[in-house]
C-alpha positions as CSV (number, residue, x, y, z in Angstrom):
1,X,18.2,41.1,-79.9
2,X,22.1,41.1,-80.7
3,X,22.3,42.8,-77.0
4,X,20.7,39.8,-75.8
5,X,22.5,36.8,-77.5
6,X,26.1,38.6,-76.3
7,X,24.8,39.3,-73.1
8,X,23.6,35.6,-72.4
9,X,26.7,34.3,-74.5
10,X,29.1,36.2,-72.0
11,X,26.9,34.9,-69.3
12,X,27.6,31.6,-70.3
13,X,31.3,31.9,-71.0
14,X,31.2,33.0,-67.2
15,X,29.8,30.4,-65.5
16,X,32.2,27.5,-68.3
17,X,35.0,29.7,-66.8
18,X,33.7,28.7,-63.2
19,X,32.9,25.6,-63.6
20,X,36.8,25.3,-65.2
21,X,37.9,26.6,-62.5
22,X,36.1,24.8,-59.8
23,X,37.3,21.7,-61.3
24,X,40.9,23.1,-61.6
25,X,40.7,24.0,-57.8
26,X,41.2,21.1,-55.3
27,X,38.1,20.4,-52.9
28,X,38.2,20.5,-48.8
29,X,36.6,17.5,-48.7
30,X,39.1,16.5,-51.5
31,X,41.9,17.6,-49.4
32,X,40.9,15.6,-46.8
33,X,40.0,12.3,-48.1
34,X,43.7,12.3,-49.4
35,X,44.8,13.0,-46.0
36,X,43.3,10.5,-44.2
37,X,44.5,7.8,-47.0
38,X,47.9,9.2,-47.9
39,X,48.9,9.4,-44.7
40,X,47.2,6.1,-43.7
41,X,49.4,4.4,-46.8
42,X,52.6,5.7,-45.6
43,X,52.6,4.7,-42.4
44,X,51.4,1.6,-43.4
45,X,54.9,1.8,-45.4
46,X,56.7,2.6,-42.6
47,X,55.0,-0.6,-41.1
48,X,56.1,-2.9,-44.2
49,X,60.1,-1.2,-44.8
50,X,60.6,-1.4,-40.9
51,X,60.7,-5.0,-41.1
52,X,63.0,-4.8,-44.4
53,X,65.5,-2.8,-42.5
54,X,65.3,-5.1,-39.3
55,X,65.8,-8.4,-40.9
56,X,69.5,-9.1,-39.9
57,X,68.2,-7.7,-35.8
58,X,65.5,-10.4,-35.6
59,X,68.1,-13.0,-36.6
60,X,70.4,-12.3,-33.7
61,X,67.5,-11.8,-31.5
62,X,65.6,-14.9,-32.0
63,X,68.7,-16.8,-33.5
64,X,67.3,-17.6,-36.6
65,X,68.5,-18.6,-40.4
66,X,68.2,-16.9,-43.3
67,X,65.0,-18.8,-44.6
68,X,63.2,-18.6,-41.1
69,X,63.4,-14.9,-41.9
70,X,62.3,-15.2,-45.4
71,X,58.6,-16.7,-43.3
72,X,58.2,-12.7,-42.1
73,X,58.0,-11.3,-45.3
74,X,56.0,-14.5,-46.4
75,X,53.8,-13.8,-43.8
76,X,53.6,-10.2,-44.4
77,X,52.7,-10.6,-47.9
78,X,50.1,-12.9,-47.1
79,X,48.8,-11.0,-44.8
80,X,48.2,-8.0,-47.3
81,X,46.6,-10.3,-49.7
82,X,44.3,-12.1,-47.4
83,X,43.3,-8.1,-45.5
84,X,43.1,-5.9,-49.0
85,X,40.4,-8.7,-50.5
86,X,38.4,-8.6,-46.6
87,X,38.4,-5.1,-46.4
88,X,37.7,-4.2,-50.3
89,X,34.6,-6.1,-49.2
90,X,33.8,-4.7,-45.7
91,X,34.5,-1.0,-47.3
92,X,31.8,-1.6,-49.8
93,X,29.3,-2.5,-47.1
94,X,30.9,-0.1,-44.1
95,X,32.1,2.8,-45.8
96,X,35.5,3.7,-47.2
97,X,36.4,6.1,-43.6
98,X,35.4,3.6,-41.5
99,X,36.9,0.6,-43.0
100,X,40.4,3.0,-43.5
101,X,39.9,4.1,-39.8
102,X,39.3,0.5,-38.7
103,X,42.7,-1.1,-40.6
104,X,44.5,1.9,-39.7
105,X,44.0,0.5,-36.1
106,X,44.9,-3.1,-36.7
107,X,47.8,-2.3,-38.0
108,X,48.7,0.4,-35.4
109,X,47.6,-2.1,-32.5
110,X,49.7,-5.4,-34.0
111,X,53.0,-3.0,-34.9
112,X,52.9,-2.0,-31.4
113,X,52.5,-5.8,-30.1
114,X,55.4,-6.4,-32.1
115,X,57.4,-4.4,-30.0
116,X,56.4,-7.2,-26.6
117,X,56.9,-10.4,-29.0
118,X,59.0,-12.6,-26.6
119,X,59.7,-15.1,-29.9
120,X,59.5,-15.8,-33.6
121,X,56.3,-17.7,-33.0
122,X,54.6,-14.5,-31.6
123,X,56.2,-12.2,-33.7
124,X,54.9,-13.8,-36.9
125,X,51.4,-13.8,-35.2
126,X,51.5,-10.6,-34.4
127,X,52.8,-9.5,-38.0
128,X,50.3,-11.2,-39.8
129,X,47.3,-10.2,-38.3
130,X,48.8,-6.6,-38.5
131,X,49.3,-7.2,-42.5
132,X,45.4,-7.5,-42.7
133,X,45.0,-4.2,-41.8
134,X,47.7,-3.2,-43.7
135,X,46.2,-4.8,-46.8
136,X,42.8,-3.4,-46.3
137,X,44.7,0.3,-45.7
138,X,45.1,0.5,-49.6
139,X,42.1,-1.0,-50.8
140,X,40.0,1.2,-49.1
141,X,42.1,4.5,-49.0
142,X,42.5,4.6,-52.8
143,X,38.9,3.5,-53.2
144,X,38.1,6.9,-51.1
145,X,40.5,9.0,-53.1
146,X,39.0,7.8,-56.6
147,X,35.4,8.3,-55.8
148,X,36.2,11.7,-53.9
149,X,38.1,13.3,-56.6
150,X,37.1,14.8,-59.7
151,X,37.3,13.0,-62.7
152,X,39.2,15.8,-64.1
153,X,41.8,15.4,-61.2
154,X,41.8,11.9,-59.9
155,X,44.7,10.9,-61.4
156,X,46.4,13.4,-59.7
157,X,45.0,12.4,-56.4
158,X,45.6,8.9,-56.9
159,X,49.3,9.7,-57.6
160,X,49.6,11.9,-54.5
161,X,48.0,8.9,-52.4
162,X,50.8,6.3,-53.1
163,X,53.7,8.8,-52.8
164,X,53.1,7.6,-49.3
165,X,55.1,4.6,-50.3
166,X,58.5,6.3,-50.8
167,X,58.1,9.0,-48.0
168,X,57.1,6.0,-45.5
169,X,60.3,3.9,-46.4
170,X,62.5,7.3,-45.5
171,X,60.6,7.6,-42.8
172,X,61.4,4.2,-41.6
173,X,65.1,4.5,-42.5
174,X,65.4,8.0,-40.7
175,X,63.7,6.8,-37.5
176,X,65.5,3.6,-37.3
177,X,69.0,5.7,-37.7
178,X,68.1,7.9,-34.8
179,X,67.5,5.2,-32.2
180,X,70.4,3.8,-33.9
181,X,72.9,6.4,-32.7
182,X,70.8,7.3,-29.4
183,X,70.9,3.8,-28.5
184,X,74.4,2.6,-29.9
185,X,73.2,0.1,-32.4
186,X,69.5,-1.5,-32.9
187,X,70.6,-4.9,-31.0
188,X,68.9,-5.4,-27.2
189,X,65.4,-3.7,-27.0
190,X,66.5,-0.5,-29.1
191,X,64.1,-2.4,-32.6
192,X,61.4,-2.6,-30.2
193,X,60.9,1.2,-29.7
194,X,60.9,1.4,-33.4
195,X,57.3,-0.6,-33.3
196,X,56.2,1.0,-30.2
197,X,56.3,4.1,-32.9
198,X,54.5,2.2,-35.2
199,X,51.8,2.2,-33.4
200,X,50.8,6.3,-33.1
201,X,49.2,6.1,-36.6
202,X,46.3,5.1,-35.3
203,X,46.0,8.2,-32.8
204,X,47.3,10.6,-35.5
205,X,44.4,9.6,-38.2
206,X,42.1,8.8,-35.8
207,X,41.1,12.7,-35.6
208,X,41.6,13.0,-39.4
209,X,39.0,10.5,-39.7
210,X,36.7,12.7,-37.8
211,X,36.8,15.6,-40.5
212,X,37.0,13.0,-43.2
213,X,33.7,13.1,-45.0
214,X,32.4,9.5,-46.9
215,X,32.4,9.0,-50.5
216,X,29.2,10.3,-51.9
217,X,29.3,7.5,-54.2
218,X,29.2,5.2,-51.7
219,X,26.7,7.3,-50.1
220,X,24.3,6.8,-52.7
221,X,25.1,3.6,-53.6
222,X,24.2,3.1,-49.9
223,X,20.1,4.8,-50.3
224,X,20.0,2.9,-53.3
225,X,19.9,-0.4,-51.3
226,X,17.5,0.9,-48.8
227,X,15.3,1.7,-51.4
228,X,15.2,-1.9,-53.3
229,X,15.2,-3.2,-49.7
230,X,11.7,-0.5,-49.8
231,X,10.9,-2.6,-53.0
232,X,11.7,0.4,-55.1
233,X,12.9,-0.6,-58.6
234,X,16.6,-0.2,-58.7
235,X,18.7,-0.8,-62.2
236,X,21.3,-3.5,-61.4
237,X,25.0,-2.8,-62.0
238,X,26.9,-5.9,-63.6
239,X,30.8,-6.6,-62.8
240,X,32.6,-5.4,-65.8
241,X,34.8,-8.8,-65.8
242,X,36.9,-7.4,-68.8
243,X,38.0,-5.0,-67.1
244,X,38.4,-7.1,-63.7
245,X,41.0,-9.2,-65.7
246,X,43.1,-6.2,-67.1
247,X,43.4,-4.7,-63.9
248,X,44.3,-7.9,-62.3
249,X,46.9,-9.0,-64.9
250,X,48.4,-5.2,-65.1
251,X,49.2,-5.4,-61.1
252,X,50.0,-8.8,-61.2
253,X,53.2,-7.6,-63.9
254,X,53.8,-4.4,-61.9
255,X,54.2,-6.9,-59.0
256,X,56.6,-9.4,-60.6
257,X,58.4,-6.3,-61.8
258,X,58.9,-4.8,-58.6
259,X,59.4,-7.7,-56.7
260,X,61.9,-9.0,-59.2
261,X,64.4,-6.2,-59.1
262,X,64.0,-4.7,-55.5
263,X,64.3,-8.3,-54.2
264,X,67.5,-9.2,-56.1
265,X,69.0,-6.0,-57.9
266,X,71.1,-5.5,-54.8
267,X,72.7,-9.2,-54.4
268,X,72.5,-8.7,-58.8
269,X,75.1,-5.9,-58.3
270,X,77.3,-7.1,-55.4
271,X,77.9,-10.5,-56.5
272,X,77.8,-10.1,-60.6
273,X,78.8,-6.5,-61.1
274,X,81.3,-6.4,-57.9
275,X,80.1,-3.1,-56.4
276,X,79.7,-2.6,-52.4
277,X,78.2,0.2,-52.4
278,X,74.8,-1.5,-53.0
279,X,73.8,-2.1,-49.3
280,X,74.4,1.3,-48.3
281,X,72.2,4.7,-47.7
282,X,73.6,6.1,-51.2
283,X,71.7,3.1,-53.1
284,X,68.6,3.0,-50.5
285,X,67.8,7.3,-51.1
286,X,68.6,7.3,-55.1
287,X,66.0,4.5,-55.2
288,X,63.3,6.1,-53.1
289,X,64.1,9.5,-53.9
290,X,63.5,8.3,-58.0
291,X,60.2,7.2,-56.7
292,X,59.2,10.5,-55.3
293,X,60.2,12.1,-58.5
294,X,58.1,9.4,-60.3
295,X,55.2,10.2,-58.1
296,X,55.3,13.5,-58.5
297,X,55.8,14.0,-62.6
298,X,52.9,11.5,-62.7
299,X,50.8,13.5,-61.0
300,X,51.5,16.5,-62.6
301,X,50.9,14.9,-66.3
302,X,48.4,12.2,-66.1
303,X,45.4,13.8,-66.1
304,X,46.6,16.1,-68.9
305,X,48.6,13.1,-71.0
306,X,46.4,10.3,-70.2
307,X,46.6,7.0,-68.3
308,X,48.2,4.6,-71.1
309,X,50.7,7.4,-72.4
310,X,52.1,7.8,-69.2
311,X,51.9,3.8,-68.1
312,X,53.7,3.1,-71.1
313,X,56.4,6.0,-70.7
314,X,57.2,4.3,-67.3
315,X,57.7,1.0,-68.3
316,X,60.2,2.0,-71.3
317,X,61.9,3.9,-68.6
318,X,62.2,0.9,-66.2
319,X,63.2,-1.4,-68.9
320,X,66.4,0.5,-69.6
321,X,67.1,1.3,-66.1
322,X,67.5,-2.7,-65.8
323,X,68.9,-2.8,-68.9
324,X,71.5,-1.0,-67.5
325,X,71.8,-3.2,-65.0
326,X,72.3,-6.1,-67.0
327,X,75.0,-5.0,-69.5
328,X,76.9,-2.1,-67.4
329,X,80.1,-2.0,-64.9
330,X,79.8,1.7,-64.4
331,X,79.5,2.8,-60.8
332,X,77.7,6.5,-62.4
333,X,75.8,4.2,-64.5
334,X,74.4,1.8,-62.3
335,X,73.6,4.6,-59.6
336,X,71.3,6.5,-62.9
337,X,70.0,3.8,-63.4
338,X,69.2,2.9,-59.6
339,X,67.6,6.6,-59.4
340,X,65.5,5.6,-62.9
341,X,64.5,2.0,-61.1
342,X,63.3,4.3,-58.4
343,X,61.1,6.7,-60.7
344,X,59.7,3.9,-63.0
345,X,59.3,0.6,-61.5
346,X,58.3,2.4,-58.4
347,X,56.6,5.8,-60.0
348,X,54.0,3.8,-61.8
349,X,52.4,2.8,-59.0
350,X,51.4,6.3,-58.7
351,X,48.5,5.7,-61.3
352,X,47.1,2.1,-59.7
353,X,44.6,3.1,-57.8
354,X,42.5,5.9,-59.8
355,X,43.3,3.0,-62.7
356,X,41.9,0.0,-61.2
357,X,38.8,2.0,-60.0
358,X,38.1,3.2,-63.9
359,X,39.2,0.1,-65.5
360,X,36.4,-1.9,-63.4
361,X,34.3,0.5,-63.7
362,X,30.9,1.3,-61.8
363,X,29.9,-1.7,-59.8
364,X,28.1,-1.6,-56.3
365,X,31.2,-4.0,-55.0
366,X,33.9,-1.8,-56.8
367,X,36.2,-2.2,-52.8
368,X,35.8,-5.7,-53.0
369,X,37.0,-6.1,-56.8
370,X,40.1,-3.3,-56.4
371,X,41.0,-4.9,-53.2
372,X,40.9,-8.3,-55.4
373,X,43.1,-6.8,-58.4
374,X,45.9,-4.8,-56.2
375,X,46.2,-7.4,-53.7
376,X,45.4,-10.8,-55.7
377,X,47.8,-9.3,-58.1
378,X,50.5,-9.1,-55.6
379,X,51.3,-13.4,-56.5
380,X,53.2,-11.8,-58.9
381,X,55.3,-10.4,-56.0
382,X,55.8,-14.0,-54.6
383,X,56.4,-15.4,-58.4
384,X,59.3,-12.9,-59.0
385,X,61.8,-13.4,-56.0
386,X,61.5,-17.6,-56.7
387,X,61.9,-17.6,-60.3
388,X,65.3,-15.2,-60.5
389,X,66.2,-17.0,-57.4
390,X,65.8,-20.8,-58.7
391,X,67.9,-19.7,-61.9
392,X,70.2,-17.6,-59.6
393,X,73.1,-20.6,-58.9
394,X,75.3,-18.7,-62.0
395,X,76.1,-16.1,-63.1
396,X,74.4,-16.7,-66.1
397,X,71.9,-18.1,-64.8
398,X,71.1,-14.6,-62.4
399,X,71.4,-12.5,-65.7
400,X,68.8,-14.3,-67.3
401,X,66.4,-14.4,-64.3
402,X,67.0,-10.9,-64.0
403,X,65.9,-10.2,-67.4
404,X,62.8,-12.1,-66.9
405,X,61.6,-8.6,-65.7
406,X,61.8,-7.3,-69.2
407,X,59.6,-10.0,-70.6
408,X,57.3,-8.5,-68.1
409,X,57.8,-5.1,-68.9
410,X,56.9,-5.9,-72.0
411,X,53.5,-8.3,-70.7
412,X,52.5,-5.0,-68.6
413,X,52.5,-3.0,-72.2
414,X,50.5,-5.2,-74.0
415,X,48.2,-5.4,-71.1
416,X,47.9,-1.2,-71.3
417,X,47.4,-1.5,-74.8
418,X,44.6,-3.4,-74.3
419,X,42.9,-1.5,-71.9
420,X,40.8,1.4,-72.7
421,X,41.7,5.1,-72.2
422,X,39.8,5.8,-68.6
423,X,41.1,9.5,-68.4
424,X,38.5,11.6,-66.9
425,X,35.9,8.5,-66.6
426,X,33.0,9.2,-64.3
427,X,32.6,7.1,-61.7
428,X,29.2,6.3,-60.1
């Protein structure tokens, strides 16, 4: 009888050891779904930075002022809005792949039109329509990663999936330096090749797409409706609105925060602090080079640490960084603290999308509602840049907008605090 017990007890520590291991092990089709939308998100960065970098290009070429320009990345953000809210809904009803497969190509079709735009007018056309694809990129892409990966893992694959924002801004900056000493400068047609590039996404992912199986969530979710179309009895699933308005008011701070400093830290430190080395590659690498780190130490610990330790770990880390900002003259300083802006501000990004699909929680329409939180949550991205720049005329005045970012540091906190613990939350 003893024999028996010990042998089925060891028979059972075997297959807890498997099942460990199976969920310690990373999936093909795991693998692959963060493919498709990791690389999908940093091209789609690539798309977004490329216009960053090409501001001062487009005011030669089409001889225009300083707030003309400002209407591009107005238009791009709007863009982004208006596509991740679409798509979150089309991806609910067409399937995360296709919808990701479908925006990949709007946004690789409009970059390369960009490349032909004989004016402004056309140009902002062009960029808009391209931002809806852009916009629905995200929304669907981290959709796929969170219902692909294990529970045990997501937050890991989440974290992997918006690297691509770092590694598609030095991709940008790289590229645009090559045909920038190939072609003696980026003036003339040479920032038109640079879009023609932005257009090869499409037939780069389009082949990853083939091998990139659908969410079996969705899947199911999918047979469900046939069957209460079949008049088969199906439990409904109610919007968990709670949970809608702390993701919503999380990204809406994460937003203002990012928005706040990247749009103004640079003119902060020129103008305030006296530096010039703020516009060159030294500041541009230590801030997306922080990111990557932040990426990649979120992925490593989030699954094992949870989400709010490690949200709230981020924000005390960007708090100081533009802490530093505020009361130091240091040139060492400022660059730390330019390389921690880079690894908070930007790193906690890393844990948005597995976040927003918990925090919603299992809902037939859960694309429509994370595309409604990331990208409805971007206003505080348009709130940010006015606010600091309305109290901006002074030098006290830029301080204190500046440090309008900490009250929102501390918003984002309480707004963690609130929200449950969702680390290794099923998802159905």
């Amino acid at each position: 009888m003893k024999s028996s017990i010990s042998m089925a007890a060891a028979e059972m520590a075997r297959a807890q050891d498997a099942e460990a291991h199976r969920y310690r092990s990373i999936t093909r089709p795991e693998w692959r779904s963060l493919t498709l939308a990791g690389l999908g998100w940093t091209f789609e960065s690539y798309d977004s930075f490329l216009l960053s970098l090409l501001l001062p290009v487009l005011a030669l070429q089409f001889g225009l002022s300083k707030a003309e320009l400002g209407l591009f990345t107005s238009i791009t953000a709007a863009g982004q809005i208006t596509g991740g809210i679409i798509f979150g809904w089309v991806s609910d009803r067409l399937g995360r792949v296709r919808t990701a497969t479908l925006c990949i190509g709007i946004y690789s079709a409009f970059s390369g039109l960009l490349s032909i735009a004989p004016n402004e007018h056309w140009f902002a056309s062009f960029r808009f329509f391209g931002a809806l694809g852009m916009g629905g990129m995200w929304t669907s892409g981290a959709a796929l990663v969170a219902e692909t990966w294990h529970a045990s893992r997501r937050g890991k694959g989440g974290a992997l999936m918006q690297m691509g924002l770092p590694v598609g801004a030095i991709l940008a900056i790289t590229i645009a330096g090559i045909v920038s000493s190939s072609y003696g400068g980026l003036a003339g047609n040479a920032w038109r090749l640079l879009f023609v590039i932005g257009a090869l996404p499409f037939f780069i992912l389009f082949f990853v797409a083939r091998t990139t199986p659908e969410s079996a969530i969705w899947l199911e979710r999918r047979a469900s409706k046939e069957q209460m179309s079949a008049a088969v009895p199906v439990t409904p699933v109610r919007t968990n609105v709670r949970g809608l308005v702390l993701a919503f008011t999380f990204i809406f701070f994460l937003q203002y925060l990012y928005w706040g400093v990247f749009t103004w830290t640079p003119t902060f430190l020129q103008t305030v602090k006296h530096l010039d080395f703020v516009h060159s590659l030294k500041f541009v690498f230590a801030l997306q080079f922080g990111a990557i780190a932040g990426f990649l130490l979120f992925s490593a610990l989030v699954d094992r640490l949870g989400r709010r330790p490690m949200f709230l770990a981020y924000l005390l880390v960007g708090a100081v960084a533009v802490g530093v900002y505020i009361v130091s003259t240091d040139p060492l300083a400022l660059m730390a603290a330019i390389f921690l802006t880079g690894f908070g501000v930007n790193g906690i990004f890393a844990g948005a999308g597995p976040f927003l699909a918990e925090v919603i929680g299992n809902t037939a329409s859960r694309g429509l509602l994370m595309g409604f939180a990331y990208n409805g949550g971007r206003l505080g991205g348009f709130i940010a840049p006015l606010v600091i720049g309305a109290l901006a005329s002074t030098t006290g005045g830029f301080t204190l907008g500046l440090a309008t970012t900490i009250v929102a540091f501390v918003a984002a906190a309480i707004v963690v605090l609130l929200a449950p613990e969702t680390r290794g939350k099923a998802l159905e």
